[in-house]
C-alpha positions as CSV (number, residue, x, y, z in Angstrom):
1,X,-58.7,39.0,203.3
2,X,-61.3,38.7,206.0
3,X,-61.4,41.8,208.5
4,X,-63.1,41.6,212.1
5,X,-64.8,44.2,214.1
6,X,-64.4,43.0,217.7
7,X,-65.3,44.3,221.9
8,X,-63.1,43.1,224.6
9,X,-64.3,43.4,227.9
10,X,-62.6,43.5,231.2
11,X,-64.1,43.7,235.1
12,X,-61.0,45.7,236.8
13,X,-62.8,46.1,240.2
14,X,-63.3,49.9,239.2
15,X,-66.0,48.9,237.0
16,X,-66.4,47.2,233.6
17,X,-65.0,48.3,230.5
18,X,-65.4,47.9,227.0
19,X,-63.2,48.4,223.6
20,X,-63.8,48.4,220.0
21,X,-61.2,47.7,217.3
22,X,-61.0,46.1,213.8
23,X,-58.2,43.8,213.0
24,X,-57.2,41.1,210.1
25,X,-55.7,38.8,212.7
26,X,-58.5,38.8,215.6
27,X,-56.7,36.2,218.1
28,X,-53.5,38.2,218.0
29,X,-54.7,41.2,218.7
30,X,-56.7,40.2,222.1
31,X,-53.3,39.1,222.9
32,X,-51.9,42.0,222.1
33,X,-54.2,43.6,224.2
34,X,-53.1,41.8,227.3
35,X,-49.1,41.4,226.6
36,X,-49.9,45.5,227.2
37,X,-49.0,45.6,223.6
38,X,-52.4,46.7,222.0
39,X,-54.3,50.0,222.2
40,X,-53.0,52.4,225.0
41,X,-56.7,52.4,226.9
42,X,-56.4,48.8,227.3
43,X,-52.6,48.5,228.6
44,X,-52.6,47.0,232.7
45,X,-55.5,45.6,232.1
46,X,-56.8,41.7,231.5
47,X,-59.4,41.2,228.2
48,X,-61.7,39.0,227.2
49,X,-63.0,39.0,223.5
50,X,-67.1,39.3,224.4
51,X,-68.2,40.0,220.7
52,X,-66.8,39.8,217.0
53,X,-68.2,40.7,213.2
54,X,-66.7,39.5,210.2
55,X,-66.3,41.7,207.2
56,X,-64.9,40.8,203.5
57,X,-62.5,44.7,203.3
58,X,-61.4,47.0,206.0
59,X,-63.2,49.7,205.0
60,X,-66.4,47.8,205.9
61,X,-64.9,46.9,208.8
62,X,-63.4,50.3,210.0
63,X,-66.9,51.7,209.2
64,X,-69.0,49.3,211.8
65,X,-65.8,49.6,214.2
66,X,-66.8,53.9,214.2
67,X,-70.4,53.1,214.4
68,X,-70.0,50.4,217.4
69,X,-67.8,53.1,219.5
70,X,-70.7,55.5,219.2
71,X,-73.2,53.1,220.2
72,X,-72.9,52.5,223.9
73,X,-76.4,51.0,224.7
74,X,-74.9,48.3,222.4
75,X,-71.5,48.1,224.9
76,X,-73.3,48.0,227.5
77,X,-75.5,45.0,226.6
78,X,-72.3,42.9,226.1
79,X,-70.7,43.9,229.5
80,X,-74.1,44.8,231.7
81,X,-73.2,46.6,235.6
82,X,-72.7,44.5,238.4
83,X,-76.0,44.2,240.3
């Protein structure tokens, strides 16, 4: 079963925002994310899926999901300021 790392991205007006997750079922969960549904950072809130990995177990994908939440140079590439 295929795995994916993914960011969402939103631009609330207070500034942009990122999130990282891992999921088996990659369109689902970005709805998830904006039925309110998903993660409780992300509820209130409209995403858009900006990047995505694929990985062949979770375990590799749950590893590069805690190494891409550490890495915000990375984030902040995908979703640069306004400006």
């Amino acid at each position: 079963m295929s795995c994916f790392v993914y960011v969402i991205g939103t631009d609330d007006g207070k500034g942009r925002r990122t999130y990282v997750g891992w999921t088996n079922n990659l369109e689902k969960r970005v709805e998830r994310h904006n039925a309110g549904t998903g993660a409780k950072s992300t509820r209130g809130r409209q995403w858009k899926l900006i990047y995505a990995e694929r990985y062949q177990t979770r375990g590799e994908a749950m590893s590069r999901e805690w190494h891409l939440k550490r890495d915000r140079s990375f984030r902040r590439i995908l979703a640069p300021a306004p400006g």
